[in-house]
OpenMM code with the backbone's topology and positions (N, CA, C; nanometers):
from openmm import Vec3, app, unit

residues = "UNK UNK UNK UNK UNK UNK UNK UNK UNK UNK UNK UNK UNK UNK UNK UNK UNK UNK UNK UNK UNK UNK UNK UNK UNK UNK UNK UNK UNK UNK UNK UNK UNK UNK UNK UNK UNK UNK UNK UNK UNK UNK UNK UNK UNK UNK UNK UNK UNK UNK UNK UNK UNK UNK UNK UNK UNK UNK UNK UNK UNK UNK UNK UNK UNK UNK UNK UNK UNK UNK UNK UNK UNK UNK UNK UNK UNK UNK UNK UNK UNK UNK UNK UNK UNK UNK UNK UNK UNK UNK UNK UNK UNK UNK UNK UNK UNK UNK UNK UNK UNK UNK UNK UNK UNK UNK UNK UNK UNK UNK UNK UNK UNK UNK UNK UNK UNK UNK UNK UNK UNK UNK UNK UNK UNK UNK UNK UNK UNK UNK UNK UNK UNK UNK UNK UNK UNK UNK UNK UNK UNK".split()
positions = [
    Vec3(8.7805, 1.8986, 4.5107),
    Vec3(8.7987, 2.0203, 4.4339),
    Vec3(8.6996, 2.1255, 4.4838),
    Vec3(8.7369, 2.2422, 4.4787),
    Vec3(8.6788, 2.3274, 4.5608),
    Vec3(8.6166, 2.4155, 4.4960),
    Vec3(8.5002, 2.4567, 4.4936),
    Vec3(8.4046, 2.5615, 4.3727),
    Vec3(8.4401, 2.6698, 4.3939),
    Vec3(8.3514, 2.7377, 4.3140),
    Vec3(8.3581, 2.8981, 4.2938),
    Vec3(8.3128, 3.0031, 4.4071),
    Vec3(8.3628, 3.1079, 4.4659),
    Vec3(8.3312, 3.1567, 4.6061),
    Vec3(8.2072, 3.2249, 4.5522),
    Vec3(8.1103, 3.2103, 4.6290),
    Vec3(7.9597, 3.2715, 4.6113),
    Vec3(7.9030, 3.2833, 4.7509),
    Vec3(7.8406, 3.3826, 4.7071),
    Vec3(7.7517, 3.4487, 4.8367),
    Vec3(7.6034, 3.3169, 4.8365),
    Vec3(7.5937, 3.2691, 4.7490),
    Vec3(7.4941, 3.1295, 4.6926),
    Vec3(7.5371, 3.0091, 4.7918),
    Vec3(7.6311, 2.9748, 4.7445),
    Vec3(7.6988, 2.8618, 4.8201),
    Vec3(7.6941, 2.9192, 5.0236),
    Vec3(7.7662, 3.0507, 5.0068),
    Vec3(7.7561, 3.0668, 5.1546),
    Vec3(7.6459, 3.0761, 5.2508),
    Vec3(7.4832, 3.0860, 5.1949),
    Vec3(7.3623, 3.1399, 5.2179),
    Vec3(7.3186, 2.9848, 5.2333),
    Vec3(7.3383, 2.8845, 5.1397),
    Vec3(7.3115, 2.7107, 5.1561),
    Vec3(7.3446, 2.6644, 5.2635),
    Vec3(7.5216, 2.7072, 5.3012),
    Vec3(7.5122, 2.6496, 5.4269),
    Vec3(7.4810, 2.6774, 5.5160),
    Vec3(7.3962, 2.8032, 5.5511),
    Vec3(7.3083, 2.8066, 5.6555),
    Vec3(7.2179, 2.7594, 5.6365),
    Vec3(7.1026, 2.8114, 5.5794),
    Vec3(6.9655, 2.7563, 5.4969),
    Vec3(6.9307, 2.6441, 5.4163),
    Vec3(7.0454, 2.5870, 5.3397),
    Vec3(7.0267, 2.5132, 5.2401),
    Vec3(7.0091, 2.3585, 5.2595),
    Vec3(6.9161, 2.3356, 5.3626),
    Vec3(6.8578, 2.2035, 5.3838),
    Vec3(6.7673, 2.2247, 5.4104),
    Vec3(6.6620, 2.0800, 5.4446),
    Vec3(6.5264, 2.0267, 5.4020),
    Vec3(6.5105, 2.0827, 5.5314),
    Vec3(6.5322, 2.0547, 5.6499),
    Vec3(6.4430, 2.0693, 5.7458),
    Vec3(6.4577, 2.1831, 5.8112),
    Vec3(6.5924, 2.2798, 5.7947),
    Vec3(6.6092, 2.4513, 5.8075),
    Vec3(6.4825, 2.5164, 5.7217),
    Vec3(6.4763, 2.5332, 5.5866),
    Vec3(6.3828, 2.5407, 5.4993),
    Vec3(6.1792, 2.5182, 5.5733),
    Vec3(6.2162, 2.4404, 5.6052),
    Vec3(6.0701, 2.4075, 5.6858),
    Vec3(6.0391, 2.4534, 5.8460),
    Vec3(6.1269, 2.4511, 5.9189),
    Vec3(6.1437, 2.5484, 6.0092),
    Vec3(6.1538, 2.6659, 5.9762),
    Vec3(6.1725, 2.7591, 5.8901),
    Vec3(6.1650, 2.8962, 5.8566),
    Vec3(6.0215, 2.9322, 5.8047),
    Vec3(5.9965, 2.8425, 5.7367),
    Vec3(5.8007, 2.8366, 5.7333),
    Vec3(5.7220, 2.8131, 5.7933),
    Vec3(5.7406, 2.7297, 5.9140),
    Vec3(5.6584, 2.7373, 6.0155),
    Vec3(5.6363, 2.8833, 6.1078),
    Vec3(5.8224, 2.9419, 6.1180),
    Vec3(5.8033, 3.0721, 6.2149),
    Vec3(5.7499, 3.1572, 6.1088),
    Vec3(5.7953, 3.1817, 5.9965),
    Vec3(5.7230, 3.2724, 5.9413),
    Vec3(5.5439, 3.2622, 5.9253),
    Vec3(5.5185, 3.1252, 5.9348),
    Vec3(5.3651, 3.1156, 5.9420),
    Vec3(5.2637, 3.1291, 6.0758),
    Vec3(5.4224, 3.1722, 6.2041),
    Vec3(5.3886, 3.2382, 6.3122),
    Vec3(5.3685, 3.0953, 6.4003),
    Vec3(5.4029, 2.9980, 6.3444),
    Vec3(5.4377, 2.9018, 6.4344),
    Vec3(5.5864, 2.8985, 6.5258),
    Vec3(5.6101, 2.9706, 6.6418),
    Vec3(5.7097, 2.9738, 6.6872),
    Vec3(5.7947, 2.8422, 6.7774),
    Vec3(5.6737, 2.7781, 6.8744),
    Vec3(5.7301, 2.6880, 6.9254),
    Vec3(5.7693, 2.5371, 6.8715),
    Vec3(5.8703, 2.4930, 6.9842),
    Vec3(5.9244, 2.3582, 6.9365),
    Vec3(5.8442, 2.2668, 6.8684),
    Vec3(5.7056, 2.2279, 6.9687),
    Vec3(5.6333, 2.1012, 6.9451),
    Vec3(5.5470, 2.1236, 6.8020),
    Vec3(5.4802, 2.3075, 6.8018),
    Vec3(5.4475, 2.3139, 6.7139),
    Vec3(5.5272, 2.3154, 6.6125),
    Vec3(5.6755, 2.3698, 6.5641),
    Vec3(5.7336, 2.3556, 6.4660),
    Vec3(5.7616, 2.1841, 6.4331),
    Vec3(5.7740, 2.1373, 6.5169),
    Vec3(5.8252, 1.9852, 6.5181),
    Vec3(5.6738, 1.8700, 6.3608),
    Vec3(5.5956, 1.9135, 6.4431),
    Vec3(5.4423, 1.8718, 6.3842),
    Vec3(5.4089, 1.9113, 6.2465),
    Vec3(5.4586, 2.0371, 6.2039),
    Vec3(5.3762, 2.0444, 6.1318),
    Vec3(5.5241, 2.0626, 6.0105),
    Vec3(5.6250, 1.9977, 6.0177),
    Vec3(5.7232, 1.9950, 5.9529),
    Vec3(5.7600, 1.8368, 5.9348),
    Vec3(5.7598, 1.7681, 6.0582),
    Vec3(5.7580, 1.5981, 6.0409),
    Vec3(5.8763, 1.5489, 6.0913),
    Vec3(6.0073, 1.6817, 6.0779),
    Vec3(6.0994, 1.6764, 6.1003),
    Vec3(6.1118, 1.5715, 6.2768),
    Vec3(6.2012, 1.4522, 6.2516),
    Vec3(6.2560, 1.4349, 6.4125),
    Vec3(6.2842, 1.5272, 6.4734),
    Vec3(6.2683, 1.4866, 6.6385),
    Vec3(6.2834, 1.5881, 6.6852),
    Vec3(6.4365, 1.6514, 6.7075),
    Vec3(6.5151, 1.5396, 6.7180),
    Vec3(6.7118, 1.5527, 6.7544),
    Vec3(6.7215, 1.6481, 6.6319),
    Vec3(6.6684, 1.6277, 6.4818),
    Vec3(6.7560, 1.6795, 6.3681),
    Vec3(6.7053, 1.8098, 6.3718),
    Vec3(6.5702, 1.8426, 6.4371),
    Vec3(6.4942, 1.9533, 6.4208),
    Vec3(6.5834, 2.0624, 6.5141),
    Vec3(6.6184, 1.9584, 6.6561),
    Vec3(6.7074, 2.0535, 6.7312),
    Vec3(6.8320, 2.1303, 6.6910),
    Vec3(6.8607, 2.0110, 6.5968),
    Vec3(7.0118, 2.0505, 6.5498),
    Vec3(6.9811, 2.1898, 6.4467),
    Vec3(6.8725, 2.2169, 6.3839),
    Vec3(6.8470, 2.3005, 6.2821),
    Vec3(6.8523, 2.4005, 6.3294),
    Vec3(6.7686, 2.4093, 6.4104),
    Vec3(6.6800, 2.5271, 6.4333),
    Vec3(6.8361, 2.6084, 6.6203),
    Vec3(6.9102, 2.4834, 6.6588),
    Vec3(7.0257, 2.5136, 6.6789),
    Vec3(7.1009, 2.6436, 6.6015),
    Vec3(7.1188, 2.5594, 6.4664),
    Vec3(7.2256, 2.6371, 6.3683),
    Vec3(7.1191, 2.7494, 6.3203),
    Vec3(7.0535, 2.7467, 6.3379),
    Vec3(6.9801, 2.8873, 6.2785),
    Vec3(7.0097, 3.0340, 6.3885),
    Vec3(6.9638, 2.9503, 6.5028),
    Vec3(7.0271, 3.0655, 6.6094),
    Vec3(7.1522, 3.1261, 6.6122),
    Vec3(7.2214, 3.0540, 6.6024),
    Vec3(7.3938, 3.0704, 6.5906),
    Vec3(7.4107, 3.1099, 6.4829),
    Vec3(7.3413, 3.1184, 6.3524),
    Vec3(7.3927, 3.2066, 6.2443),
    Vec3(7.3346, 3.3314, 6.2512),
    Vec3(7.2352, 3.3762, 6.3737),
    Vec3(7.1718, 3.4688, 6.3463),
    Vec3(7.0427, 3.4611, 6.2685),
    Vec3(6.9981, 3.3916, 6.2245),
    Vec3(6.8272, 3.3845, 6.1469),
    Vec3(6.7387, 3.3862, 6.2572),
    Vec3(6.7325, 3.2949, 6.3460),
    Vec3(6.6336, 3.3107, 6.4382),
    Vec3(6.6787, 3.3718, 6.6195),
    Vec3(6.6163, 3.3872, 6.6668),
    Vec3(6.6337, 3.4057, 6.7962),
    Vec3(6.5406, 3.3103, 6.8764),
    Vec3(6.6168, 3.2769, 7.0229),
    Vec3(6.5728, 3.2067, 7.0798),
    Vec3(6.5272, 3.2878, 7.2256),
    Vec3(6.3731, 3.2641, 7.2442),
    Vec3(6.3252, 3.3578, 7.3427),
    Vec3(6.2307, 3.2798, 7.4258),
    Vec3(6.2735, 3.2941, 7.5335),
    Vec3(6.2059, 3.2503, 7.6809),
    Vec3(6.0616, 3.2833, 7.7168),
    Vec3(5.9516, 3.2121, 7.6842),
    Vec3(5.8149, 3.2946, 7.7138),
    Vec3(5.7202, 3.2151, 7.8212),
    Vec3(5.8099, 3.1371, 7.9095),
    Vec3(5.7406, 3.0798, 8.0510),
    Vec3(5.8913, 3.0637, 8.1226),
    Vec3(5.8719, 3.0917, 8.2722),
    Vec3(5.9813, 3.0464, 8.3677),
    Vec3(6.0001, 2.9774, 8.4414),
    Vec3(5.8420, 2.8557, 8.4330),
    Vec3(5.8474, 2.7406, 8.5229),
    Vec3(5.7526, 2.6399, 8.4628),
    Vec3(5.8120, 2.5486, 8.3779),
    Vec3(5.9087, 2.5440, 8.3612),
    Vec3(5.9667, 2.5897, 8.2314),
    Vec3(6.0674, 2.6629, 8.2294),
    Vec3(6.1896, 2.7391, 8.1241),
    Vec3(6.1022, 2.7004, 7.9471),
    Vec3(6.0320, 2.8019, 7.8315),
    Vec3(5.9887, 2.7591, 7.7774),
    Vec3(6.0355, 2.8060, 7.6763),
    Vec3(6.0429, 2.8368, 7.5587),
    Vec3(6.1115, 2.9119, 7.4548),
    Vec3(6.0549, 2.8550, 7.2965),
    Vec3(6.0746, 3.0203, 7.2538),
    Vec3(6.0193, 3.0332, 7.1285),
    Vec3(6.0809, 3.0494, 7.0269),
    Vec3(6.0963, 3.0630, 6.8780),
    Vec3(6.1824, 3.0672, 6.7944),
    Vec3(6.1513, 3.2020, 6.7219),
    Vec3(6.1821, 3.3211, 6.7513),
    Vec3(6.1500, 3.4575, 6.6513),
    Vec3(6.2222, 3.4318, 6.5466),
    Vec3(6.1374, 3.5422, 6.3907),
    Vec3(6.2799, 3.5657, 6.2905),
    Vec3(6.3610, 3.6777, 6.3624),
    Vec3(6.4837, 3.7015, 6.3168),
    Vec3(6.5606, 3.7971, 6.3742),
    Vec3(6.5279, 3.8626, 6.2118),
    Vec3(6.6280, 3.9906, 6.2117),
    Vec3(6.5875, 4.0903, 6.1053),
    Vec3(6.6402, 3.9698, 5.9483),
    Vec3(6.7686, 3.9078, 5.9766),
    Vec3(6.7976, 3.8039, 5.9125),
    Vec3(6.7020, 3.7137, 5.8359),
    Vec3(6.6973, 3.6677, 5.9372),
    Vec3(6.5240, 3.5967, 5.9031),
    Vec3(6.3674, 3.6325, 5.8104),
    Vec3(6.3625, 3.7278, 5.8538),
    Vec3(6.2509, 3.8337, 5.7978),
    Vec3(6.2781, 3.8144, 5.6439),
    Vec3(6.4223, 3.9034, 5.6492),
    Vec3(6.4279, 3.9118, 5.4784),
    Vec3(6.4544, 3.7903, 5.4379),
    Vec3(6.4826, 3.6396, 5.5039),
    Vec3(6.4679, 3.5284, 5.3885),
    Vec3(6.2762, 3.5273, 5.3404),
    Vec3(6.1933, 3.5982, 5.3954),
    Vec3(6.0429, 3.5246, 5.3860),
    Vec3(6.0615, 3.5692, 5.1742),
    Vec3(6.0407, 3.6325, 5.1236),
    Vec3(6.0519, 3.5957, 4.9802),
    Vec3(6.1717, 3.5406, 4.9435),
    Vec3(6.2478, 3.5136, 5.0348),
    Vec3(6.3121, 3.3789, 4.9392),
    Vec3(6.2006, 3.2588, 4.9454),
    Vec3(6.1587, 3.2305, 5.0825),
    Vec3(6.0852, 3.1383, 5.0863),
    Vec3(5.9229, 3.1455, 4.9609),
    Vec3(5.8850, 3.2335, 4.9901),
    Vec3(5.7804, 3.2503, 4.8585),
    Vec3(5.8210, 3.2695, 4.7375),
    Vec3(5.9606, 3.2511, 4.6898),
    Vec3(5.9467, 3.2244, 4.5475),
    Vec3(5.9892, 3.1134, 4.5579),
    Vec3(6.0205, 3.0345, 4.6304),
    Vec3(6.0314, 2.9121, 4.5948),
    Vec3(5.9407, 2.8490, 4.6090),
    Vec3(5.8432, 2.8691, 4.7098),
    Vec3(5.7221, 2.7817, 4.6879),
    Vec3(5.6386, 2.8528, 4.5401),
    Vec3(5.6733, 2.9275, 4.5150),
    Vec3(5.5968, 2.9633, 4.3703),
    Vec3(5.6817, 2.8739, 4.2613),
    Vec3(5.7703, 2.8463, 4.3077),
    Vec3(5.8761, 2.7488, 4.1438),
    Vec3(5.7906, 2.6679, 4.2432),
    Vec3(5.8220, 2.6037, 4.3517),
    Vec3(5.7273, 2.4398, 4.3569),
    Vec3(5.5935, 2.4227, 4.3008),
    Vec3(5.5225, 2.5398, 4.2961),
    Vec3(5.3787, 2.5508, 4.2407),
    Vec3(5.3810, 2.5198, 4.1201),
    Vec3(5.4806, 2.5675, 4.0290),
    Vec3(5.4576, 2.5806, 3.9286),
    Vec3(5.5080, 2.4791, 3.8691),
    Vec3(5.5986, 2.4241, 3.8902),
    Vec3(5.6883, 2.3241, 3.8306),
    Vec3(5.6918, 2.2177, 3.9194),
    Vec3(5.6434, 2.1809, 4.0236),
    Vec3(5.6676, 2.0766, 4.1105),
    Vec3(5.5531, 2.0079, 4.1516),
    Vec3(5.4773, 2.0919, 4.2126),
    Vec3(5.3282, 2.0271, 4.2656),
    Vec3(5.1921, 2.0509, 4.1395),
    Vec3(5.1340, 1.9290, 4.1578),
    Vec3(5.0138, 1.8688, 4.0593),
    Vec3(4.9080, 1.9616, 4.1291),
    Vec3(4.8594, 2.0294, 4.0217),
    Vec3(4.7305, 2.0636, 4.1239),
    Vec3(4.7325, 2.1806, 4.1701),
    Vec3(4.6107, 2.2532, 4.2460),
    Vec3(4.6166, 2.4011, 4.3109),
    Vec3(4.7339, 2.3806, 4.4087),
    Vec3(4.7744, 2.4816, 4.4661),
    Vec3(4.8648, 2.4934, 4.5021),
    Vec3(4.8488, 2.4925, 4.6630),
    Vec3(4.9286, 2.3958, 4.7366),
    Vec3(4.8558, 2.3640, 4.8842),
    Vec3(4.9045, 2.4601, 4.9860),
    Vec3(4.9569, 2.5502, 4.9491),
    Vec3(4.9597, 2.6537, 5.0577),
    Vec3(4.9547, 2.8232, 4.9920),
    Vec3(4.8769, 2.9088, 5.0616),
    Vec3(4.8583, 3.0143, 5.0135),
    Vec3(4.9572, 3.1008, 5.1321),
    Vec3(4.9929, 3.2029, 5.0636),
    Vec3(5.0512, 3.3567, 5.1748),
    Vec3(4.9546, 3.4787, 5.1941),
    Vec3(4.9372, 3.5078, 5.2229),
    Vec3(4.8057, 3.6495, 5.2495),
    Vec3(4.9094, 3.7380, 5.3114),
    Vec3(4.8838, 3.8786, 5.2565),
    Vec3(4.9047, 4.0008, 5.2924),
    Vec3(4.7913, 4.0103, 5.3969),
    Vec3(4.8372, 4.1454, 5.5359),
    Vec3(4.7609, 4.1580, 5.5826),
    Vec3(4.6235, 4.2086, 5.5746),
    Vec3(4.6452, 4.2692, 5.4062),
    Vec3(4.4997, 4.3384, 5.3718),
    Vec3(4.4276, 4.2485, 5.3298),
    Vec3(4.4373, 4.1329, 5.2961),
    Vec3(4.3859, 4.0053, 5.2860),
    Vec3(4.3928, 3.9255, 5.1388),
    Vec3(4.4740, 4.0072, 5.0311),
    Vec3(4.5061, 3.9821, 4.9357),
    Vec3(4.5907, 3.8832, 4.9069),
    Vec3(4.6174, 3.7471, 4.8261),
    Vec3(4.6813, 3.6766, 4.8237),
    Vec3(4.7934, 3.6971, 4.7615),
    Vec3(4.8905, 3.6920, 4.8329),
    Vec3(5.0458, 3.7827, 4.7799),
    Vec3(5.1163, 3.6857, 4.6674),
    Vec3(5.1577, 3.6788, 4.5987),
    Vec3(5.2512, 3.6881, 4.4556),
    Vec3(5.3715, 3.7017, 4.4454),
    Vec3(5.4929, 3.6094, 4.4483),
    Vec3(5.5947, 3.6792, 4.4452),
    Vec3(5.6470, 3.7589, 4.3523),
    Vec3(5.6961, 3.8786, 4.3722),
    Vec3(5.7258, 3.8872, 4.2282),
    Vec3(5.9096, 3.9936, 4.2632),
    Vec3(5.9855, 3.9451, 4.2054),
    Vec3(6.1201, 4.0473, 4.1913),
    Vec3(6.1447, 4.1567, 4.1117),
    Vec3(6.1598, 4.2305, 4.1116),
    Vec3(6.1954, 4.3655, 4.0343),
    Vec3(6.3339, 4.4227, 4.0960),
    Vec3(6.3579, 4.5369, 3.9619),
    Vec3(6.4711, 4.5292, 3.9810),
    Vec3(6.4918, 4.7031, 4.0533),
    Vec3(6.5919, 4.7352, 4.1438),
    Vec3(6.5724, 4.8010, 4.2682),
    Vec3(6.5724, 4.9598, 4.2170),
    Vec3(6.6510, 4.9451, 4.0780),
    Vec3(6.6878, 5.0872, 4.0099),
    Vec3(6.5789, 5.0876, 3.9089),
    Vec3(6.5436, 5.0428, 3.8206),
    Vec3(6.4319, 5.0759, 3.7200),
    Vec3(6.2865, 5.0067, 3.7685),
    Vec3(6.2684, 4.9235, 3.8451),
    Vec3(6.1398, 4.8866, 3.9053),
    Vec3(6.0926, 4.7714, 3.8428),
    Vec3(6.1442, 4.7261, 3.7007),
    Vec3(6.1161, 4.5774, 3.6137),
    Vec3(6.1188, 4.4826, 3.6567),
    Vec3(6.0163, 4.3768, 3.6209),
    Vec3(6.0504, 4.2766, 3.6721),
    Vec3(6.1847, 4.1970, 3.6568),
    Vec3(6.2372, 4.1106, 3.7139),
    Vec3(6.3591, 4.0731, 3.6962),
    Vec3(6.3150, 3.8949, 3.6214),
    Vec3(6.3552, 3.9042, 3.5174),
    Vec3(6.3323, 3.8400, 3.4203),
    Vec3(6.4909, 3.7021, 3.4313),
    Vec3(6.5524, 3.7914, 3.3391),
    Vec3(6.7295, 3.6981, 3.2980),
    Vec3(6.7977, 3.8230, 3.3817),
    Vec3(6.9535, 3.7558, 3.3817),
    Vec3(7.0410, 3.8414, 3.4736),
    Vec3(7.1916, 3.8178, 3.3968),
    Vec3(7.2791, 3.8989, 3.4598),
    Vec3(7.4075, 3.8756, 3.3543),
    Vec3(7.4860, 3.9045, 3.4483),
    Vec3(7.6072, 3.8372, 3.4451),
    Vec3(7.7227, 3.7928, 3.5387),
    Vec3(7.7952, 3.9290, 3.4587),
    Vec3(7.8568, 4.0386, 3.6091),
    Vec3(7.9344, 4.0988, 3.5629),
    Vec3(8.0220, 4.1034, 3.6123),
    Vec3(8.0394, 4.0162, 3.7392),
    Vec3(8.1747, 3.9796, 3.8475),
    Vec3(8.1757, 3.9336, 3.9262),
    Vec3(8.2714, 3.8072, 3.8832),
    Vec3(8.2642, 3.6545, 3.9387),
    Vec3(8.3835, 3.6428, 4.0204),
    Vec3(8.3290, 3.5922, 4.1309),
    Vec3(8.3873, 3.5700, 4.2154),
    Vec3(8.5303, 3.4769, 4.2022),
    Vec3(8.5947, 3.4828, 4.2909),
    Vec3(8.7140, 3.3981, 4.3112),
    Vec3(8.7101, 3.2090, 4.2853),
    Vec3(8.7651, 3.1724, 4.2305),
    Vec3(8.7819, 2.9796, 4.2282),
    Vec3(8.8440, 2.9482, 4.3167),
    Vec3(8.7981, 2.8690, 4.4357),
    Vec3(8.8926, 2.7881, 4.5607),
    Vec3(8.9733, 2.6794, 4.4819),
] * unit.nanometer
topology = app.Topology()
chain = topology.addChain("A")
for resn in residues:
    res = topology.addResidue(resn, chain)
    for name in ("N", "CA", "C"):
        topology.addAtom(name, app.Element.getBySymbol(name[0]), res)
């Protein structure tokens, strides 16, 4: 049986696994290459390929050549990419809050050196975005 058409559901199947998810935090934490993304994610290396594969091909990352002997390559965000980084920080803020015991084991810093916060607001009045209300729902497959 086939769910409800959502831009949610369509955004999962690019992103919406464990080791895509962790590869997008490594480049965003400016870890671009393989071995380093590989390490500090845990991810194998075949499934890591396959990820970070489908990330290219959907457009999130780009794949860029930065030695020519031998052939070496890096993983940029593409503009795609970029704007998932607060998806990624509010979710590690729900893991903070609701998931992990304890201070919280990874921090984000702004470049002014302030420890950044996620926070959503809303684009026309500036509020935070609190609850939300369905005003048009998509199609049922």
């Amino acid at each position: 049986m086939a769910g409800r058409e959502c831009s949610i559901a369509n955004a999962l199947a690019v992103v919406g696994e464990r080791w895509s998810l962790l590869a997008l935090r490594e480049v965003m934490f400016g870890e671009r290459r393989f071995d380093q993304i590989a390490r500090n994610t845990g991810a194998s290396r075949d499934i890591l390929a396959a990820r970070l594969r489908k990330l290219v091909e959907a457009g999130v990352l780009e794949k860029r050549q930065y030695e020519q002997h031998p052939p070496r390559y890096e993983y940029v965000p593409t503009e795609a990419g970029k704007a998932l980084q607060p998806i990624l920080m509010n979710l590690m803020e729900w893991g903070d809050r609701y998931v992990t015991e304890g201070p919280p084991p990874t921090v984000w810093e702004h470049t002014c050196g302030a420890e950044l916060h996620p926070k959503t607001v809303c684009a026309s009045c500036g509020q935070p975005v609190g609850s939300v209300r369905l005003v048009r729902m998509g199609r049922v497959q």
